[in-house]
C-alpha positions as CSV (number, residue, x, y, z in Angstrom):
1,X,2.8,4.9,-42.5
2,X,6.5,3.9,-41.9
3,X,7.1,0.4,-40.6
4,X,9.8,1.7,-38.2
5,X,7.8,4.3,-36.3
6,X,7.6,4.5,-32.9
7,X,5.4,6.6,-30.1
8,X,7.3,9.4,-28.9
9,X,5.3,11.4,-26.0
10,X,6.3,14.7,-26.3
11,X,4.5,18.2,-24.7
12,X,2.1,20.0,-26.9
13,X,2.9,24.0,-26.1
14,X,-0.4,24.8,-24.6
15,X,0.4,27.2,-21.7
16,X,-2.6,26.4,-19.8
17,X,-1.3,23.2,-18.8
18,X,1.6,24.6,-17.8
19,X,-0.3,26.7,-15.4
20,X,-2.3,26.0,-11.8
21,X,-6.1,26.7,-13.3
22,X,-9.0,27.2,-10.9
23,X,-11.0,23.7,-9.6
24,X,-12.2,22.3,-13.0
25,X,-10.8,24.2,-15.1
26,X,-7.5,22.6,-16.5
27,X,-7.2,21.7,-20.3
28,X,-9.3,18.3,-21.1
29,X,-7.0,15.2,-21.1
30,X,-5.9,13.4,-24.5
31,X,-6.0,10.2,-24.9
32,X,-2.2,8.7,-25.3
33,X,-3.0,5.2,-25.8
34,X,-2.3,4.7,-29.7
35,X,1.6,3.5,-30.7
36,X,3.0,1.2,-33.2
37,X,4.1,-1.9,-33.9
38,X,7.5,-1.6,-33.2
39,X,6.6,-0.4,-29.6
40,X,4.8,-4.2,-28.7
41,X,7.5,-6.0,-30.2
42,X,8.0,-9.1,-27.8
43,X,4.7,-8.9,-26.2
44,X,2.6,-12.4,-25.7
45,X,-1.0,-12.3,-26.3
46,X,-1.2,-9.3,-27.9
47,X,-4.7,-9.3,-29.4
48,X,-5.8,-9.6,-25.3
49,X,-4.8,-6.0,-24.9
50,X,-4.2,-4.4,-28.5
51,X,-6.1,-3.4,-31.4
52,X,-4.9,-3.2,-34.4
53,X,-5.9,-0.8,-37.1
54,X,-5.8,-2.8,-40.8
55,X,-2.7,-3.7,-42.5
56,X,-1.2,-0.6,-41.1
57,X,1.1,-0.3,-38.2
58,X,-0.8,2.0,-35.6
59,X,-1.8,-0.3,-32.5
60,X,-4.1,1.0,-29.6
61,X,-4.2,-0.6,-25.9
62,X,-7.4,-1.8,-25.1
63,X,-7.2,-0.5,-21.5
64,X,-6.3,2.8,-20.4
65,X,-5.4,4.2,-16.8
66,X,-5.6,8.0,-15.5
67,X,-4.1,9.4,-12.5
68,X,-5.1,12.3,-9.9
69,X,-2.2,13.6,-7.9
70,X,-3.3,15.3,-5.0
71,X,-0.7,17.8,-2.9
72,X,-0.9,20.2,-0.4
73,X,1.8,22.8,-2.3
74,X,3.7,22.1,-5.5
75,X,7.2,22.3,-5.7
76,X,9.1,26.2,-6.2
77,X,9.5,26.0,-10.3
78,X,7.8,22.8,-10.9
79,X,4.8,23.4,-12.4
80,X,5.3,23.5,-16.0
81,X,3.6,21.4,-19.3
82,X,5.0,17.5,-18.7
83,X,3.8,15.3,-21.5
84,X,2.4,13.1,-18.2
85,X,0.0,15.6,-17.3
86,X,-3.2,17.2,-19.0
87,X,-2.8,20.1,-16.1
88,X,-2.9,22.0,-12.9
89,X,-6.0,22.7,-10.8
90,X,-6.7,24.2,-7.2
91,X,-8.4,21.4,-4.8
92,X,-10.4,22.2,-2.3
93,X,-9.7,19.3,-0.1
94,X,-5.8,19.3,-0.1
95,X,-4.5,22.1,-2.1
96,X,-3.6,21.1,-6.1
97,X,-3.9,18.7,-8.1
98,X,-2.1,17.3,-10.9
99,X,-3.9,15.1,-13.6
100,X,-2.6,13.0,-16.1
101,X,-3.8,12.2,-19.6
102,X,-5.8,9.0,-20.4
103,X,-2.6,6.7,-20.5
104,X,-2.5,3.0,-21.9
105,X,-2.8,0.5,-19.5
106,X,-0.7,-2.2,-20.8
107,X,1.7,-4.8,-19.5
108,X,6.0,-5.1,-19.2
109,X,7.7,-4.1,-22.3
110,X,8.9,-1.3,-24.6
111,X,5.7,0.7,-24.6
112,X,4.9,0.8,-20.5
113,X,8.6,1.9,-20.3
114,X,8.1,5.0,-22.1
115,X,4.6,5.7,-20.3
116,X,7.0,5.3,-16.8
117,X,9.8,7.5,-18.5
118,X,7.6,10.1,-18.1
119,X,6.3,9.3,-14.6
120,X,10.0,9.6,-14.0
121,X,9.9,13.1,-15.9
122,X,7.5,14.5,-13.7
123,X,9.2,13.2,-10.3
124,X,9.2,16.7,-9.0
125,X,5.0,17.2,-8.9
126,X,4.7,13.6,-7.6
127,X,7.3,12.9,-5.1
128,X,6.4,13.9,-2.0
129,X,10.5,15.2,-0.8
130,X,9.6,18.5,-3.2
131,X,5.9,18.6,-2.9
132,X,4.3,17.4,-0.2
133,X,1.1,15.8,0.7
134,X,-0.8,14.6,4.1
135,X,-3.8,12.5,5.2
136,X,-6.4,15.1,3.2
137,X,-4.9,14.1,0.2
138,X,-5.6,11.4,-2.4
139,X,-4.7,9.7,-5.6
140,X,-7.9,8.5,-7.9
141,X,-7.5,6.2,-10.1
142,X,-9.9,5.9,-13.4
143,X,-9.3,2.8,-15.5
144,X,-11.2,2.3,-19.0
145,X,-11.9,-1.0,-21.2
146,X,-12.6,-0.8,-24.8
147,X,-16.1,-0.6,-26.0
148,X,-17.6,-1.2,-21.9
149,X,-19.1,1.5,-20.0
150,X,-17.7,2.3,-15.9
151,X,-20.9,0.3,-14.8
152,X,-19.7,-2.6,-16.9
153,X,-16.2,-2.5,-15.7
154,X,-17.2,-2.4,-12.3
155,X,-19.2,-5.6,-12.3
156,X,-16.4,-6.9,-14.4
157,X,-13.9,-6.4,-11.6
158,X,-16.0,-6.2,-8.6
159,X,-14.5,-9.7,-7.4
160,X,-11.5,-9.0,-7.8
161,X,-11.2,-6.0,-6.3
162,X,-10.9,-7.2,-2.9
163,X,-7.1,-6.1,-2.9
164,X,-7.8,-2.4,-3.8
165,X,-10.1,-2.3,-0.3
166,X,-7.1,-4.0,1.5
167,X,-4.6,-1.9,0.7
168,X,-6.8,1.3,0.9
169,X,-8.9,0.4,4.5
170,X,-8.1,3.5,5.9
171,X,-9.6,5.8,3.5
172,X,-12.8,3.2,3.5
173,X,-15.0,5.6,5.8
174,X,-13.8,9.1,4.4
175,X,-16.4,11.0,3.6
176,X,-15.4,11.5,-0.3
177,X,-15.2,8.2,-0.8
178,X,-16.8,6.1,1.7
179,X,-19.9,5.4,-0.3
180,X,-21.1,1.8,-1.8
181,X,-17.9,-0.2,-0.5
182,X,-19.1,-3.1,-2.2
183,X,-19.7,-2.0,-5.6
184,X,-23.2,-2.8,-6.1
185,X,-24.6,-1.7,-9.4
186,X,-27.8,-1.1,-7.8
187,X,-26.6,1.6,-5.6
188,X,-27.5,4.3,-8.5
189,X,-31.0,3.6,-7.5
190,X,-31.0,4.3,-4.2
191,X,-28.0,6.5,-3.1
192,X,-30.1,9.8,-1.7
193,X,-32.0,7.2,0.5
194,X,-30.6,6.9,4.1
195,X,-30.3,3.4,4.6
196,X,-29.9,1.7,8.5
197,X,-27.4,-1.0,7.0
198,X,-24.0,-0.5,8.6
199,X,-22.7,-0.1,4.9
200,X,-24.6,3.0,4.1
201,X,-25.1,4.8,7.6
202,X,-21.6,5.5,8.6
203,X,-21.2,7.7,5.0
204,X,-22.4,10.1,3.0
205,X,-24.9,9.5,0.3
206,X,-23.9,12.1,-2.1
207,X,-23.5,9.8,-5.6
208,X,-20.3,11.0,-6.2
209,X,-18.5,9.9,-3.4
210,X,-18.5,6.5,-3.7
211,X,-15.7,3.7,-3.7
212,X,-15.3,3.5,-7.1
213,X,-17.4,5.7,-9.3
214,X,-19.1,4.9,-12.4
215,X,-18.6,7.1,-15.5
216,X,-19.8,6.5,-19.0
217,X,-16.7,5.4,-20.4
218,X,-14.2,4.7,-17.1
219,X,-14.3,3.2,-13.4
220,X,-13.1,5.9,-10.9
221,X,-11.6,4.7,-8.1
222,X,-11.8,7.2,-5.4
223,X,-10.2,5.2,-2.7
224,X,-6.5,4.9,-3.2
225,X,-4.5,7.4,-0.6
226,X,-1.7,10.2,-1.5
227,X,1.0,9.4,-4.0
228,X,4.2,10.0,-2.1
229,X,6.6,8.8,-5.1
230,X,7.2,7.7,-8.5
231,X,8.3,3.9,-6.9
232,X,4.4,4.3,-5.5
233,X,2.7,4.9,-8.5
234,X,4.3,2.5,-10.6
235,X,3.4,-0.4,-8.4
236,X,-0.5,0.8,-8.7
237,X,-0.2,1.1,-12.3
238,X,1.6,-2.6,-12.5
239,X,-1.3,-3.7,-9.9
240,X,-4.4,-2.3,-11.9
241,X,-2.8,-3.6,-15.2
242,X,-3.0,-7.1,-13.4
243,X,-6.6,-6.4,-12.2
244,X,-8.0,-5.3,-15.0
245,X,-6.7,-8.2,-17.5
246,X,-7.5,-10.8,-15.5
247,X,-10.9,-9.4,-14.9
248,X,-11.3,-9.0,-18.6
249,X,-9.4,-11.9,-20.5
250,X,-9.8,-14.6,-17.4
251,X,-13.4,-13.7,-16.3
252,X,-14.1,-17.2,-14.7
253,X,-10.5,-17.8,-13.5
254,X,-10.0,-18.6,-10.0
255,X,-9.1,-15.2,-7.0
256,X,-6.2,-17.6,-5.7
257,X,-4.8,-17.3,-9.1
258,X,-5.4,-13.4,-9.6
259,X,-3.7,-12.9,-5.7
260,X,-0.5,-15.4,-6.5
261,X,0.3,-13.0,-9.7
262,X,-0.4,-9.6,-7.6
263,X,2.0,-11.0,-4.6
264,X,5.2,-9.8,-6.0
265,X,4.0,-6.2,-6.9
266,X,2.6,-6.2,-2.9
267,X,5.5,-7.1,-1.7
268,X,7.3,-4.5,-3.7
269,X,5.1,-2.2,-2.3
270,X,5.9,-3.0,1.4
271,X,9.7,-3.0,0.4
272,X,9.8,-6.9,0.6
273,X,7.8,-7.6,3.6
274,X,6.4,-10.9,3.3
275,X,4.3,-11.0,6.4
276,X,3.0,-7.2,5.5
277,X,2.1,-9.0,1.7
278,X,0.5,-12.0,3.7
279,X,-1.4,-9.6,5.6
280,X,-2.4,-7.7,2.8
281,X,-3.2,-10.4,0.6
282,X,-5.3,-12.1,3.5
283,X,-7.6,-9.1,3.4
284,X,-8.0,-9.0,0.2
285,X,-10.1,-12.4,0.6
286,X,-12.0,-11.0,3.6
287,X,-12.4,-8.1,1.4
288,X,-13.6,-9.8,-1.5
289,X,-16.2,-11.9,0.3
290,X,-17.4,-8.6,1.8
291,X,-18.0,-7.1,-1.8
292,X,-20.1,-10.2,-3.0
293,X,-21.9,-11.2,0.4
294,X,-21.7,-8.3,2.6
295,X,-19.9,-10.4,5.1
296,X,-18.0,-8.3,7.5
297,X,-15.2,-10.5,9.4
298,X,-13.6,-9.7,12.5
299,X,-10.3,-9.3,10.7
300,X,-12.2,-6.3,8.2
301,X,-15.0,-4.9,11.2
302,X,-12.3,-2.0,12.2
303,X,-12.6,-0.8,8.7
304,X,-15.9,-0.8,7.7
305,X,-17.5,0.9,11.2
């Protein structure tokens, strides 16, 4: 294997991705997260977040992000094979949906440049000025650690995922994904029983609409709202990246220090408001004590009714 090789992402010529399938019926996903050494040139830690293969050059990210793109219509000569995408399928809660492959998850540098190169290559499917989405629509995200299973990942990250609630409240008692807000493990156990606990009774108890759903090899978040721009899903991918590693590599390091590293990519996300990225950030701790107590404070009550 060449020394100077680097990943290229490039589309594959399968027609069926290219096309809108019926509701679970797009092409499966493939998994992009291999490259070489030449793309994590410069990167610090690397062994925290890449495998490598051997004395050859192949690397692969240890974490891996997908993305669901929900829209109400798809923009006029859009809809086409993008090497973001695995495909096209009809949704019956907002109209389409675009999904992408299973991408790395890893941080600033060469490599994440080329997975947003193509975020930027598909601006037409996810911007919302050519196709358009509204309050039915949403934006799952499914994250994946080497070698742990989505119930292991979720009590990995379940503290620190006090920030995913406060910037998703809203969507906290829709019906497709209003169910175990606090990430318990032992919901599994008891979902199709109609509890009189204020966290169970104003939701649905059908196991696959929960907050974050477990898989067997991936977390699904089913919270996060409609992706209105490329801007907008960089920032989540740049948020989940710092979630994820310091949930992983840092597992008894402190929330204050997890929220100080997230505050720049919240404020980026309210276009440099710093009392909207106070705000946010001071939910995230009313959140978070909520997912490990079940405290509900007035500043999160609104939310969780």
């Amino acid at each position: 294997m060449a020394r100077n090789q680097e990943v290229v992402y490039l589309t594959t010529g399968n027609r069926l991705r290219g096309e809108v399938q019926s509701y679970h019926r797009k092409p499966s996903p493939l998994k992009l997260n291999k490259a070489f050494g030449n793309d994590i040139k410069g990167l610090k830690k690397k062994k925290e977040i890449i495998s490598v293969f051997g004395d050859t050059d192949e690397v692969e990210s240890k974490f891996t992000i997908g993305f669901e793109i929900e829209k109400n219509r798809l923009s006029r000569g859009a809809v086409k094979e993008y090497p973001l995408f695995c495909g096209f399928e009809r949704d019956a809660s907002c109209g389409y949906e675009a999904v992408t492959h299973i991408l790395p998850l890893i941080p600033a540098g060469k490599w994440r440049n080329k997975v947003f190169n193509m975020l930027h290559q598909a601006e037409r499917i996810i911007d919302d000025r050519w196709s358009p989405s509204d309050k039915s629509c949403g934006g799952h995200i499914s994250i994946g650690v080497d070698g742990m299973t989505g119930c292991e990942i979720r009590e990995a990250i379940r503290g620190n995922a006090g920030i995913i609630l406060a910037l998703f409240r809203r969507r906290l008692n829709t019906k497709y994904c209003g169910a175990n807000r606090r990430l318990q493990k032992s919901y599994e156990n008891h979902y199709n029983s109609w509890s009189q606990s204020w966290e169970y009774s104003s939701t649905g108890t059908h196991h696959k609409y929960q907050t974050a759903l477990a898989k067997d090899e991936c977390l699904e978040f089913r919270l996060p709202s409609k992706v209105e721009s490329v801007k907008q899903l960089i920032r989540r991918y740049e948020l989940f990246y710092e979630i994820v590693n310091f949930s992983i590599n840092k597992p008894n390091g402190k929330h204050e220090t997890l929220l100080k590293t997230i505050k720049p990519i919240v404020l980026s996300m309210y276009n440099g408001d710093e009392a909207k990225a106070d705000g946010i950030i001071e939910l995230a701790r009313h959140f978070r004590k909520f997912i490990l107590d079940g405290t509900i404070s007035d500043e999160i009550e609104e939310f969780l009714r």
